[in-house]
C-alpha positions as CSV (number, residue, x, y, z in Angstrom):
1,X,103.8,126.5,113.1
2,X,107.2,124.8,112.3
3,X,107.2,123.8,116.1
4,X,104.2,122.2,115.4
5,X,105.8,120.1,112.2
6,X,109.0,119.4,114.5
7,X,106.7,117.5,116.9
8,X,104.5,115.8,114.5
9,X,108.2,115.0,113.0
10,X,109.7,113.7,116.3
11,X,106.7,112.2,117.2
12,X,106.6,109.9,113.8
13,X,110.4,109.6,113.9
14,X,110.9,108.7,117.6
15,X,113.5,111.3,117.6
16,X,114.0,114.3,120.0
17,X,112.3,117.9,119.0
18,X,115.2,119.8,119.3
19,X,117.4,117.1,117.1
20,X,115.0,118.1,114.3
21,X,116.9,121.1,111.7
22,X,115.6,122.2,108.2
23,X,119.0,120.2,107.3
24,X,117.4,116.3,108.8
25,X,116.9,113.8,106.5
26,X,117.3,109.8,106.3
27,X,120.5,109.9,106.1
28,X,120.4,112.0,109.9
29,X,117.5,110.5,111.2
30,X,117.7,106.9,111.3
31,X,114.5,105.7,112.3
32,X,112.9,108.0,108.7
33,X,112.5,104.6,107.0
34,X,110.0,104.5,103.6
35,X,107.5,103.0,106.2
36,X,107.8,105.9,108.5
37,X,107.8,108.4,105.7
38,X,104.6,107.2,104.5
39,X,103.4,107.4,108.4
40,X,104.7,110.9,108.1
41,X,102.9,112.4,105.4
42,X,99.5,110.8,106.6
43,X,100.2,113.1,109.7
44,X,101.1,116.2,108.0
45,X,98.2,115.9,105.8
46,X,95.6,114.8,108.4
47,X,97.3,117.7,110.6
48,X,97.7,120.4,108.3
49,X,94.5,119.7,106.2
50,X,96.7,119.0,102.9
51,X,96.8,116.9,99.9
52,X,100.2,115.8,98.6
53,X,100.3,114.9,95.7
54,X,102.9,111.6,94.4
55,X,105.5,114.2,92.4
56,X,105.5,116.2,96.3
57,X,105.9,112.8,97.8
58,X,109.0,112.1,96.3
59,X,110.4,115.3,96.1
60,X,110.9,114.9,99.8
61,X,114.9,114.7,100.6
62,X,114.9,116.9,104.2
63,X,112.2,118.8,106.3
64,X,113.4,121.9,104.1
65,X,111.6,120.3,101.2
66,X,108.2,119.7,103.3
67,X,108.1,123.3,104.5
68,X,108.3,123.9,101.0
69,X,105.8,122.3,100.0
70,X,103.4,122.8,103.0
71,X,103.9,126.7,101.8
72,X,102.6,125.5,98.7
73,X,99.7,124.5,100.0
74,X,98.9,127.7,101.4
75,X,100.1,126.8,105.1
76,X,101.8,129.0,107.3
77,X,104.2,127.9,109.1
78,X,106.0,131.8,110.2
79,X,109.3,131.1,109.5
């Protein structure tokens, strides 16, 4: 399932999949603008069938956090 979050990542981000670590963030991934992170979460919630709410929103600082938060949610990504 994370490969699945890497390419919804690198498809937002316009970055390659295997670029994409627990570690990225804006500061790694230039193109992970405010615009594109709201682009983002639309995906992982229409993808992953998810509601995030604001406080998750911003809580966001690398893809660590997002797993996180996806397992909060009650989805599996097998890691």
């Amino acid at each position: 399932m994370s490969e699945k979050l890497f390419k919804i990542i690198s498809k937002v981000m316009n970055v390659n999949y295997e670029n994409i670590t627990d570690e990225s963030n804006p500061s790694t991934i230039p193109s992970w603008t405010s615009f594109n992170g709201y682009v983002l979460l639309y995906e992982l919630e229409s993808n992953f069938n998810v509601k995030f709410s604001i406080d998750e929103a911003m809580d966001v600082k690398n893809i660590a956090d997002i797993k996180r938060h996806l397992k909060n949610h009650g989805v599996n990504l097998n890691d």
